[in-house]
N, C-alpha and C positions, 0 to 999 in steps of 0.2 A: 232870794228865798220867796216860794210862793204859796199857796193855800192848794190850788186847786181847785178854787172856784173860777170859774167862768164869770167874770163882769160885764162883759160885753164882746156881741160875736164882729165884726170888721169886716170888709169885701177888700180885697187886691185892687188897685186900681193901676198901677207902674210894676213893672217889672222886667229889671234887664241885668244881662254880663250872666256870666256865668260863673266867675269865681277869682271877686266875690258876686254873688249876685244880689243885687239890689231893687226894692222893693217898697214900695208905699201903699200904703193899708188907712184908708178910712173906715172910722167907727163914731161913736159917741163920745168920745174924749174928747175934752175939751184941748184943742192942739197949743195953746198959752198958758194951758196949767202943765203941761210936759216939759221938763229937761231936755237938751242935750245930752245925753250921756245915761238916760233912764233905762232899766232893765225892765222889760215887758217880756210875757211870756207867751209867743204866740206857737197856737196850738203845744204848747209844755214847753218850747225848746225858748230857752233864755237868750232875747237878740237886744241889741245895743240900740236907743234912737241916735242917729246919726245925722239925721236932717229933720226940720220941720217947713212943710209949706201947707198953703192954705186950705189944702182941702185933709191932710192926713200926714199921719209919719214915714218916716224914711229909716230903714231898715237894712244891715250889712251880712249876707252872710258867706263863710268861706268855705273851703275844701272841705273839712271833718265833719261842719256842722252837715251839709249836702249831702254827703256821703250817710250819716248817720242818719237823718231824721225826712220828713215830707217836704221840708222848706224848698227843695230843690223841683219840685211838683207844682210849684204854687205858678198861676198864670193871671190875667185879670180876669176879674168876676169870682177866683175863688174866696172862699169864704172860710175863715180863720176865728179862734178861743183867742182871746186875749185876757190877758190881768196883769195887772202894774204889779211891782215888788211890793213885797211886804215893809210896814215899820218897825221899830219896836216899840209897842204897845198896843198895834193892833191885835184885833181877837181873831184868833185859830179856829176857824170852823169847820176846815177842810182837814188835813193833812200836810207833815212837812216836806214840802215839794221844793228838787233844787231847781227846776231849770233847765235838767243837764240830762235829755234822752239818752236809754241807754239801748234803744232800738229800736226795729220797725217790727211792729207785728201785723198780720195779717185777718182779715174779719175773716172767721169762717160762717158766720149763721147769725140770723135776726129772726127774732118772734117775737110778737105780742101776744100777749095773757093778758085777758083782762085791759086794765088801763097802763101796764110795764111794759117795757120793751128790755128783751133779754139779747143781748149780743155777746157772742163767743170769738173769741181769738186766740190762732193762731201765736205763741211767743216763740220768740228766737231759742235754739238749744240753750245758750248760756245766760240767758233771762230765767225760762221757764222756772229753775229751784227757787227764785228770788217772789215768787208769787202763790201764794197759800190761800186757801177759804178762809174768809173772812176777815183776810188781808187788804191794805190799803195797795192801790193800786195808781196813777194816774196816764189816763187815754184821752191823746191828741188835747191834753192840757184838763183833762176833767178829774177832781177826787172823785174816786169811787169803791166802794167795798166790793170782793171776789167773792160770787156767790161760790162758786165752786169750780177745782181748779184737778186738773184730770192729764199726768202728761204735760206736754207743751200747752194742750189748748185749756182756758180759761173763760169762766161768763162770769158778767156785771149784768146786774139788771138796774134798771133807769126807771124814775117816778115819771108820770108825763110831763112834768116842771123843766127835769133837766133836759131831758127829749126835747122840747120846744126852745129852750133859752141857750141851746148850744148846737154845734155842727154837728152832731152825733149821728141824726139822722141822716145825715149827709153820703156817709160811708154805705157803698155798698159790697156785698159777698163777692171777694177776692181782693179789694180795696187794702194799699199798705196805711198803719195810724204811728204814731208817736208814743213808745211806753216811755214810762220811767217808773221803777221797783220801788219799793218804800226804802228812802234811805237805810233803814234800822238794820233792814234785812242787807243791804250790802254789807255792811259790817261787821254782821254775825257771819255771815259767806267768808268772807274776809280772816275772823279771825277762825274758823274750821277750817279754813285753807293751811292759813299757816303752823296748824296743827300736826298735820299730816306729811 
């Protein structure tokens, strides 16, 4: 379980195989306060640490994950959202985020207003009902509110805080990102599914 906040952004520094493929990421974490077996969330999608050496962690990922989300993109020098799991008794600032991409969507358009940056995306057919105005949202691992959501395509807009302290500006126009819908809403989905 995660917030959605971005802690700290990380660069690829290893990565090989293809499935699983494997991956070491330096950041600011401290690599002796990390587990074996910790759940971190890079760019949203929930990976296991599997090894620790001295410069960074080591990272597994397999078929479904690849297939579903950007992990499968990642080479050295990119650059990755990270955040540890949650506790319980840490405080909620973000949103309840599992983890668990539920697909790729696509940037169609960036603009700046002002000191915001507004980016729209593309959602998959079977994402898109799962994402409403002024719904929680999270992209390539970021909480974010839907300013307004039209069809498949959807925009967030970004204070310059989060624009700077994450990969966001990263993504350019046709670029795939990592969603994940607010859990709430799959379960409303869910249960008008089983309605019908």
């Amino acid at each position: 379980m995660f917030t959605g906040l971005v802690e700290t952004v990380g660069t690829v520094t290893r990565a090989s195989g293809s499935s699983p493929k494997r991956i070491t990421i330096q950041s600011s974490y401290d690599v002796g306060q990390v587990e074996i077996g910790a759940s971190i969330a890079i760019d949203g999608c929930c990976l296991t640490v599997v090894e620790k050496i001295t410069d960074g962690l080591t990272f597994e990922a397999a078929t479904e994950t690849l297939k579903r989300t950007t992990i499968g993109n990642l080479t050295v020098g990119s650059r990755v959202n990270l955040e540890r799991s949650l506790k319980l008794g840490d405080r909620l600032d973000g949103h309840l985020v599992l983890g668990h991409v539920d697909g790729l969507g696509i940037v169609r358009g960036r603009e700046q207003i002002d000191s915001a940056w507004y980016v729209a995306i593309e959602a998959p057919a079977e994402l898109a009902p799962l994402i409403a105005t002024r719904g929680s949202v999270t992209i390539a691992g970021v909480s974010l509110t839907v300013v307004e959501a039209h069809g498949a395509v959807f925009k967030v807009g970004l204070i310059p805080h989060t624009w700077q302290v994450t990969t966001l500006a990263d993504y350019a126009v046709g670029a795939p990102i990592n969603l994940e819908a607010d859990v709430m809403a799959r379960y409303v989905q869910r249960l008008l599914d089983m309605r019908r």
